[in-house]
N, C-alpha and C positions, 0 to 999 in steps of 0.2 A: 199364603196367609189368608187366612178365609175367619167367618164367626166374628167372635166378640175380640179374636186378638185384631182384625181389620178393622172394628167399631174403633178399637183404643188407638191407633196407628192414625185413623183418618182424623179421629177427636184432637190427638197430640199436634196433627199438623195445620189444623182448623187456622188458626192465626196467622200461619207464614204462608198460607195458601195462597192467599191474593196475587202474589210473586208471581205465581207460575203463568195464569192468565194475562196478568200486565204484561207480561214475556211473550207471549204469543200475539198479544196486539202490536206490540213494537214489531216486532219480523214481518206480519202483513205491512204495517206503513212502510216499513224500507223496501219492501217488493211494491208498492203503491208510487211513492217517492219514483224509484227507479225505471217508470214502464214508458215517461215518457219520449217521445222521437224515437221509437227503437227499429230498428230494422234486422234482416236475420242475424247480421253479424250480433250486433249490440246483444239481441237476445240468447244466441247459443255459443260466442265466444270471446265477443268485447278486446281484440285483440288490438295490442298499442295502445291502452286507454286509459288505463288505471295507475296511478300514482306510484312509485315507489312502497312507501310506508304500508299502504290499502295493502298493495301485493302481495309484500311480504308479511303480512298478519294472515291474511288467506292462506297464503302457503303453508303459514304452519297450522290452523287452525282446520284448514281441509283434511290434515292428517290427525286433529285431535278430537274425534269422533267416537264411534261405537270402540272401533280396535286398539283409539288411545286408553280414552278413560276409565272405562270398566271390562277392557281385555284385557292392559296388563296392571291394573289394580289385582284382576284374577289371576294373574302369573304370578306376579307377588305372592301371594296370598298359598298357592299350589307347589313353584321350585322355588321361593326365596328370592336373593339380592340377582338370580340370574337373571328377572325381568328389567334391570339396566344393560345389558345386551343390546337389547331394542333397541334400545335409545343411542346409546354411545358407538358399537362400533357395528350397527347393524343400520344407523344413521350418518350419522357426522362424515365418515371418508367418501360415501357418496356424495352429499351433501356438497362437498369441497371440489370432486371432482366433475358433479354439473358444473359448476360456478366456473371453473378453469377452463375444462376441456372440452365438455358435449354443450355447453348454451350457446356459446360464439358459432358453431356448426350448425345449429337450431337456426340460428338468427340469419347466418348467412344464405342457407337455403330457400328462406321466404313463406316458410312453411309457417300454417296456424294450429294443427295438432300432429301430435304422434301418427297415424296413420297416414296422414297429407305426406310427413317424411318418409316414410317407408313406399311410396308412391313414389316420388322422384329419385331416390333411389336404387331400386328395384324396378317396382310397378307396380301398376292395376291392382294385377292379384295380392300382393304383399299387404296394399290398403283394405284390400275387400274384407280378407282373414284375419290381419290385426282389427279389423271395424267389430265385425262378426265375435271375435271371440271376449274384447275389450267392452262391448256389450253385455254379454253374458257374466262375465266378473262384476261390473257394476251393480249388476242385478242380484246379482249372491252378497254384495259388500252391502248393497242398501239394506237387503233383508236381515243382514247382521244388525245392523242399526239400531229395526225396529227391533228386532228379537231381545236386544238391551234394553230399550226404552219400557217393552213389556217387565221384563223379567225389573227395571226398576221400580216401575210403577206399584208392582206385583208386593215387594219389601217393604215399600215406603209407607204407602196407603192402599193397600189390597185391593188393586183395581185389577182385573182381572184383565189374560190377555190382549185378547181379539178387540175389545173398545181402548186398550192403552193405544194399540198401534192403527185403530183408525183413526181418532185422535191428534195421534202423532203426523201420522202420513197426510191429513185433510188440511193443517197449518202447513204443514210445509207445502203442498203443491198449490193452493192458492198463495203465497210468494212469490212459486215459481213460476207460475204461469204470469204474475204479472209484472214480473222484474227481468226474468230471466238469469242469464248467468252475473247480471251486474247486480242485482238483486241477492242473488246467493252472494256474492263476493262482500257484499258489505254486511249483511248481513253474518256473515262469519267473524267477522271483524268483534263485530256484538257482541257475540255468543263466545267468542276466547276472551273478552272482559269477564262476562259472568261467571263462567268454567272457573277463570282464577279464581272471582271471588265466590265461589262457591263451596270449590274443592279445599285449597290452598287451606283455611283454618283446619280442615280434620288432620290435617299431619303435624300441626302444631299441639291439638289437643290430645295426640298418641304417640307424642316426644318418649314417653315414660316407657311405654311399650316395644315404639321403636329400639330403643339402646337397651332393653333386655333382649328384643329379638337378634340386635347384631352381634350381644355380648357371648353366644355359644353354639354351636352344630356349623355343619356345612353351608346350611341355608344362607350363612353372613360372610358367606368369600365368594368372588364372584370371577377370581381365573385359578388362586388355590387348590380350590375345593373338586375342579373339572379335571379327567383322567383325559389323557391326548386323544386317542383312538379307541372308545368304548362303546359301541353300537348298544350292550345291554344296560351301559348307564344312560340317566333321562336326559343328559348332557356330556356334551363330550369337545373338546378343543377344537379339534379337526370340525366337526360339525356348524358348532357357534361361527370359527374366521371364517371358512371359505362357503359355505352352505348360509349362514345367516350373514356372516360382514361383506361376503361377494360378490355371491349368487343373488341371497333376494333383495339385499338392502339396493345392490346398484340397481338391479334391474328393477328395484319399483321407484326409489330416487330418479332414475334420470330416465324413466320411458314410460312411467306411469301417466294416465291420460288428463288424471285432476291435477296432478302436482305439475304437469308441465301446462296445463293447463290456465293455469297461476301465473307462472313464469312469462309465458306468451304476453300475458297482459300488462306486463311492464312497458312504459312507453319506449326508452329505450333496450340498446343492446349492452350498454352499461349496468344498467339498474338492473336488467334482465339476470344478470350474473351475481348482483347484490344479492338476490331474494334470497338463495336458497340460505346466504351465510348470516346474515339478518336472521332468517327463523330456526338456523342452528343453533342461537344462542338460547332462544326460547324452548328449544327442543331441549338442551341440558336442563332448563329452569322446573320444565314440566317432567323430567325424568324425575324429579325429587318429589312435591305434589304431587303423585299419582304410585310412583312405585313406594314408598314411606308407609302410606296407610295399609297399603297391601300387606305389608310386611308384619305391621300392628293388628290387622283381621287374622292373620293366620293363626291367631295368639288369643284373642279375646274374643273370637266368636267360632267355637269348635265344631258347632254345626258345619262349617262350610264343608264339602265333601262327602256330607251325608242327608239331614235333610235340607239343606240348602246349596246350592249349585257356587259355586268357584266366581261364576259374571254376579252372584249376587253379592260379593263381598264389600265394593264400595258401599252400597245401600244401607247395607247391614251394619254399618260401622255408621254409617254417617244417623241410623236409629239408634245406636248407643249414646253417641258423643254431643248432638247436635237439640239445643232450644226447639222450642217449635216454629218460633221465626226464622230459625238456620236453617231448620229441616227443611222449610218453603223454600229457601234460598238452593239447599243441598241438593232438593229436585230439579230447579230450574234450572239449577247448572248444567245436572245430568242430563236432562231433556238438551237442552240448550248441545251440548257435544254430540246426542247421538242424534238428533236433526239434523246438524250440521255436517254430518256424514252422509245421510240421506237425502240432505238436499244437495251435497257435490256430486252424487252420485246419481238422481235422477237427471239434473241438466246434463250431466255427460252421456249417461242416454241419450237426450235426446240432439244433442250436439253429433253425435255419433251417428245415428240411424240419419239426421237430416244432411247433413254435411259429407258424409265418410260410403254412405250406403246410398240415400235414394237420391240426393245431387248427385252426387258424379258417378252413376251404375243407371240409377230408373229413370227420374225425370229430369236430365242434365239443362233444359232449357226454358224452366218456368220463372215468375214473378219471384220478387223479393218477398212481396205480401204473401205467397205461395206456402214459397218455404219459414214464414214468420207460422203462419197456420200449420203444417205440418210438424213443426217443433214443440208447439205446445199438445199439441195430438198427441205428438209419444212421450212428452211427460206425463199425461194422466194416463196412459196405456202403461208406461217404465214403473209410476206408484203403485198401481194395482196390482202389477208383476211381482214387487217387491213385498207385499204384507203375504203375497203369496209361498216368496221366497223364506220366509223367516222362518214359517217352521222345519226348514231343514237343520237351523243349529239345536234342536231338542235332543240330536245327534251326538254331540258333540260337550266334552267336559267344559273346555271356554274356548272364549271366541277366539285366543289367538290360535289352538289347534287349527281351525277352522280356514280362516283367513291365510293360514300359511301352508297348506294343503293347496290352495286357489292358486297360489303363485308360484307352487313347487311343478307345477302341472302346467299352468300356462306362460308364467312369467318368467323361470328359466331358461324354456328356447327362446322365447323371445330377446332373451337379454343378450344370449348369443345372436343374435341375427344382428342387434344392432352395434354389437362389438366388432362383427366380423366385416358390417358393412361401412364402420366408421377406420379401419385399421388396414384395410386390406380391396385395393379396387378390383381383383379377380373375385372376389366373393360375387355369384348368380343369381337369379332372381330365381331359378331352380334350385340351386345348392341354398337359399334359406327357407324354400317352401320343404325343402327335405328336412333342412335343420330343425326345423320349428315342430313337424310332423313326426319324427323320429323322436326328438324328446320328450315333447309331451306322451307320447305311446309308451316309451322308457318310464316317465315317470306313474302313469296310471297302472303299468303293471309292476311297478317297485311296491305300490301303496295296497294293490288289489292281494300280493304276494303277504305283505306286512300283517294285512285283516284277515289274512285267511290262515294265520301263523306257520306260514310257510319258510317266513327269514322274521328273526325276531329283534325288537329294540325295547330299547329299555322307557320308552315314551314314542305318543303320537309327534311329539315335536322334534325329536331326535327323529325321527323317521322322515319327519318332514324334509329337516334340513339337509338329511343325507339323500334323497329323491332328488335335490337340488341341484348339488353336487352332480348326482350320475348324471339327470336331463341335461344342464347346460355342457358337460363333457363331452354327453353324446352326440349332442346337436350340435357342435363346433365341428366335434370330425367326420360327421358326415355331410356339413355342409359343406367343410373343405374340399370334400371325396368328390362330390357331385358339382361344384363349380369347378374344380380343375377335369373332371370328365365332358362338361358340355360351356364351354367358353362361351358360345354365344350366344348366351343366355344371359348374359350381363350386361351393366350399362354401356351407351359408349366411352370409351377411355377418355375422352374429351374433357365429357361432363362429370366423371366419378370425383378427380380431386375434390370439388367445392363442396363432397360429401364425407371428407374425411380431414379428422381433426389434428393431421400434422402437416397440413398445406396450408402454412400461411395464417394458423389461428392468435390472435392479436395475444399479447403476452398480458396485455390489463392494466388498471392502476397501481397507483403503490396502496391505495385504500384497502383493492381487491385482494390483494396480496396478504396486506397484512390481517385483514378481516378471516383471512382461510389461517393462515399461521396462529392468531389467537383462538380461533375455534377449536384447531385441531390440539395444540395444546394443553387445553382446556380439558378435552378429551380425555386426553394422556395422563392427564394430573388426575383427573374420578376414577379410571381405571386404574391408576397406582395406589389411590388413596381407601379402596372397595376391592383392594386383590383379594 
């Protein structure tokens, strides 16, 4: 949007502007508020410290960022009612199965992130490579962030990109430098109040729209309308369960470095099991808010797919429907989500580099004050990486292509390595360096086959999902191959059980229980009621 249609866009929004400002002074005071007494922990992992309720708002709100709000508003918008996928069984059965089976193994451990576990598990090397590679997704996930924040900017009030996402990226890392990860965490907290009241009215105001979109085509069934096994359709059964409900949902639910990240910071090992099902509920609430309006863009604003891009469909809609006091609100929301992504994701940088890589690999026996200083180092080093990162989604139709590409590639062996080594104590610290290596290589030349129209699908995202599939298959049975050829290479047997979760893992509350039985339910009943 450039000329005099940006003159009428900025004019329209002139009045609800204020919002957005006043919105960026409150996230500095809560990184302000939060910097006091801090020490490295406080600052890169606040483990044990955080309340229940705080937690689980974090938890789902870490995940309701760039890939929530305006990735699958775009998915909406692109394949129809398949963008509840996400949410329902590409969410919720993970969800349920952190809570039960992988948190009480989390907790028993002692461990404070993901790599820490795969350390005592395994080993050294396990940490170095999950650090290493868990870093580099962060930096691709940040850059999606900004990438939205531009491209919203761009719709709303024709700001162009390169100042949207300085902007963006300058508020958020001064929070973070001065709060750290507890300053992110409450600060999220914030920013899923606003998100609600920001988003939540546009799918009221495109009620009218919605129930003619669900009223006819495929786009309004959401396991109907999908053939079992169809690589050349953009969707396919086989694909969506085991590639999206299996493959990436568990393995970014229960190993991914923010969302366990959350979790860790529950004070107990009770509440620790709560979060995930606490933000389950919120995760069905925000399937509707977010995938509804998508659904209404793909109908009243024909542009998208042509001159307009797919991640700009929330925007878009939200300039059709919305006051100019809403508008200001409409942005601050969106701002408000895709920060909030970026800032989960620059403190896991720097939690990662300080704790995972240069503590325990380079300088294993410096000051606390030390590594307080070198934490904030590589968050301004992880921000600038990140605005640098974003122009790789220019690539890319929307951001869930994107994002599900990252995890089809890294996050699939990984999910096998932490299957193999939760379920089975002969699994090697070489048989998962092979696992992990193998798949990923599998899945780079599925994808590299894919673009070079070698094997063909009928969507980036059906490619995705089936990448998925083959990596973690293939990573399981060669890390089977290679731990049963070289034994001792594994833990000692001693210590393995306290790393697998059917020695002895505590059965729960009757709360816990019943908290996972209503969610998954719940489930059950959207999927039956959007077949």
């Amino acid at each position: 949007m450039t000329g005099t249609a940006s003159v009428t866009a900025a004019i329209r929004l002139s009045s609800g502007f204020i919002i957005l400002p006043a919105y960026f002074a409150v996230t500095v005071l809560v990184g302000w508020l939060a910097r006091r007494k801090q020490s490295a922990n406080q600052f890169l992992s606040a483990s044990r410290s955080i309340p229940l309720w705080i937690a689980s708002a974090a938890y789902l709100a870490a995940n309701c960022g760039a890939l929530e709000i305006v990735g699958l508003s775009a998915m909406a918008a692109q394949y129809g009612v398949q963008a509840f996928h996400f949410y329902w069984i590409g969410a919720i059965p993970a969800m349920v199965f952190l809570a039960l089976w992988m948190m009480p193994v989390y907790r028993r451990s002692g461990v404070r992130s993901v790599p820490e576990y795969l350390e005592v598990r395994y080993g050294p090397s396990l940490r170095l490579l999950n650090a290493v590679v868990l870093g580099l997704t962060m930096l691709l996930l940040g850059g999606i962030s900004l990438y939205a924040i531009g491209q919203t900017l761009e719709v709303l009030v024709g700001m162009r990109f390169i100042p949207s996402i300085a902007v963006s990226a300058s508020v958020v890392l001064v929070y973070v430098l001065l709060g750290g990860i507890k300053a992110t965490i409450y600060n999220e907290v914030f920013q899923l109040l606003v998100m609600v009241a920001g988003i939540a009215p546009i799918a009221y105001l495109t009620r009218g729209e919605i129930a003619v979109s669900r009223a006819g085509g495929t786009r309004s069934h959401l396991w109907t309308a999908l053939p079992f096994h169809a690589p050349h359709a953009p969707l396919d059964v086989l694909g969506v369960v085991l590639g999206l409900g299996f493959v990436l949902s568990f393995g970014y639910w229960c190993t991914d470095f923010v969302q366990m990240q959350r979790t860790f910071t529950a004070r107990t090992e009770s509440e620790a099991r709560q979060v995930p099902l606490w933000a389950g509920f919120g995760k069905l609430a925000f399937s509707l808010i977010v995938v509804l309006p998508g659904l209404a863009a793909g109908r009243v604003v024909p542009q998208l797919g042509h001159s307009l891009r797919f991640d700009q469909a929330l925007p878009a809609l939200m300039n059709l429907y919305y006051s100019p006091a809403m508008l200001g609100l409409g942005l601050t929301a969106l701002a408000a989500s895709l920060m909030s992504g970026l800032a989960a994701n620059v403190s896991a940088v720097a939690a990662i580099w300080t704790e995972d890589i240069y503590r325990s690999r380079i300088r294993p026996d410096r000051t606390d004050r030390h590594y307080l200083a070198m934490g904030r180092a590589t968050a301004i080093v992880a921000t600038v990486l990140c605005c640098f990162a974003s122009f790789l989604d220019f690539l890319f139709n929307n951001l869930m292509e994107h994002v599900q590409l990252i995890f089809s590639i890294f996050g699939a062996p990984f999910w096998a390595i932490f299957l193999m080594g939760m379920t089975s104590r002969k699994t090697t610290e070489r048989g998962a360096l092979a696992a992990f290596t193998g798949g990923s290589l599998l899945a780079l030349a599925h994808m590299l086959a894919f673009a070079e129209g070698w094997i063909q699908y009928g969507s980036v995202m059906n490619a995705n999902f089936h990448a998925a599939v083959y990596a973690f298959s293939f990573a399981v049975a060669l890390g089977t191959i290679v731990s049963h050829l070289w034994p001792e290479q594994g833990r000692q047997p001693e210590r393995v059980p306290v790393f697998l979760w059917h020695s002895g893992v505590p059965l729960g509350s009757p709360l816990l229980w019943t908290l996972s039985a209503l969610l998954l339910g719940s489930c059950a009943a959207l999927n039956w009621l959007w077949r």
